[in-house]
C-alpha positions as CSV (number, residue, x, y, z in Angstrom):
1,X,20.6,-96.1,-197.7
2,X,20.5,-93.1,-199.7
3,X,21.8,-92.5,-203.0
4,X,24.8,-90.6,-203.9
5,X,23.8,-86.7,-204.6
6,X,25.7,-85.8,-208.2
7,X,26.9,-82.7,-208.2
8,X,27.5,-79.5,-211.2
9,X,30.9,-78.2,-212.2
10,X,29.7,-74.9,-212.9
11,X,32.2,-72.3,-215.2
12,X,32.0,-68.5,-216.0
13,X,34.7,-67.7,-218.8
14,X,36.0,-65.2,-220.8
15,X,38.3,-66.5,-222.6
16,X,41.3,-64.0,-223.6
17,X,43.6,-66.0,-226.3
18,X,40.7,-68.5,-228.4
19,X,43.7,-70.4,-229.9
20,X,45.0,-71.8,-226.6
21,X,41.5,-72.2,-224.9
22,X,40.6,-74.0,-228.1
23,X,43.5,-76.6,-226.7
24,X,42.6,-76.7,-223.1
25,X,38.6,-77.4,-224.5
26,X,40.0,-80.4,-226.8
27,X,41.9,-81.9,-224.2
28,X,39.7,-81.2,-221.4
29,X,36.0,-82.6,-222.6
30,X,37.7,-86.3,-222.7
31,X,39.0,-85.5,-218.9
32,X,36.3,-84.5,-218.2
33,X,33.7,-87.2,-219.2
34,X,36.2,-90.1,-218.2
35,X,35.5,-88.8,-214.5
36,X,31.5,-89.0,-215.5
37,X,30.8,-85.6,-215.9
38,X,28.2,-84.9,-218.8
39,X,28.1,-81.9,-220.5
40,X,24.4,-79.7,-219.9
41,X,25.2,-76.7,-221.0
42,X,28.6,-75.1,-222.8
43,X,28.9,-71.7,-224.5
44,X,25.2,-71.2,-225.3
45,X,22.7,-68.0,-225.1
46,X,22.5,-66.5,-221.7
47,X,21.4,-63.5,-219.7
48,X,23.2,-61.2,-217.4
49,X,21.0,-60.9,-214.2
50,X,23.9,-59.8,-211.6
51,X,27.3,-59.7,-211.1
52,X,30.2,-60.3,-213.2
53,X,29.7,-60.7,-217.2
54,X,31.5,-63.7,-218.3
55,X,30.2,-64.6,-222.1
56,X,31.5,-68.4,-221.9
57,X,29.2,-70.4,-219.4
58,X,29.7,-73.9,-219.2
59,X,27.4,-76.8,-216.5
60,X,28.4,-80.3,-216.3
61,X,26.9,-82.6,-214.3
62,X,29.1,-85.2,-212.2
63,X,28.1,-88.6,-210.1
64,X,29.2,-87.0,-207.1
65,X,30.9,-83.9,-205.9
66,X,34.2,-85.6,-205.4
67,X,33.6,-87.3,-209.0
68,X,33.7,-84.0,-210.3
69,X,37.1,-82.6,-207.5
70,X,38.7,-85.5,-208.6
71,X,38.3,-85.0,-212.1
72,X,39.5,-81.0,-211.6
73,X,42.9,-82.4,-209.5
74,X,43.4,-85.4,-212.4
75,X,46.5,-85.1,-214.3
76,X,44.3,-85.2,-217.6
77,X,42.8,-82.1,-216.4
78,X,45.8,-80.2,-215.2
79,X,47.3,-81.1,-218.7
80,X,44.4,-79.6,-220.1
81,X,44.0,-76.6,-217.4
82,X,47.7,-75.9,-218.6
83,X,46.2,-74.4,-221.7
84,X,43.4,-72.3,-220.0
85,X,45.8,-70.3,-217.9
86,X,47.0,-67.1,-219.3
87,X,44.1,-67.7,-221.9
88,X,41.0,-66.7,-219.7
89,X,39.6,-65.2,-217.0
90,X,37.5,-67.9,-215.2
91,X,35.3,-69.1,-212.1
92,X,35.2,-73.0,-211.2
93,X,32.8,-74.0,-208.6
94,X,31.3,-77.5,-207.9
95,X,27.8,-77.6,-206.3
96,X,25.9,-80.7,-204.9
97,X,22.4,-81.6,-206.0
98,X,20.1,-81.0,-203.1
């Protein structure tokens, strides 16, 4: 039996209004590790190699891709995700581990 592949929750952000992303960041760190997700990298240096310049990019790593769905459809989330909209432009993907 093989193990169960984790998966990254993978964000490109630029945020538009800081004061109300600040909110949706407070609220949704502790959503986010109660579904196991684990912060790798969030807001540090980076490098533009193609397509769209976001300067916010944020990689968490999940037990599993549906950990990690589940988590973004979880009423602590959506609470949170309340926040975000209207205060960013952003890209949410999930990825499995190969």
């Amino acid at each position: 039996m093989s193990a169960t592949k984790g998966a990254f929750w993978i964000a490109h952000v630029k945020v538009t209004d800081a004061e109300a992303y600040g909110r949706y960041a407070a609220l949704a760190g502790p959503a986010i590790a109660k579904h196991g997700g684990v912060f790798l990298a969030r807001g540090g240096r980076y490098v533009q190699l193609e397509g769209n310049d976001r300067p916010r990019n944020v990689v968490a790593r999940f037990p599993s891709l549906e950990a990690a769905v589940e988590c973004y459809h979880s009423p602590e989330y959506q609470t949170a995700l309340a926040h975000a909209r209207g205060a960013a432009e952003r890209d949410l993907m999930v990825v499995e581990e190969s």
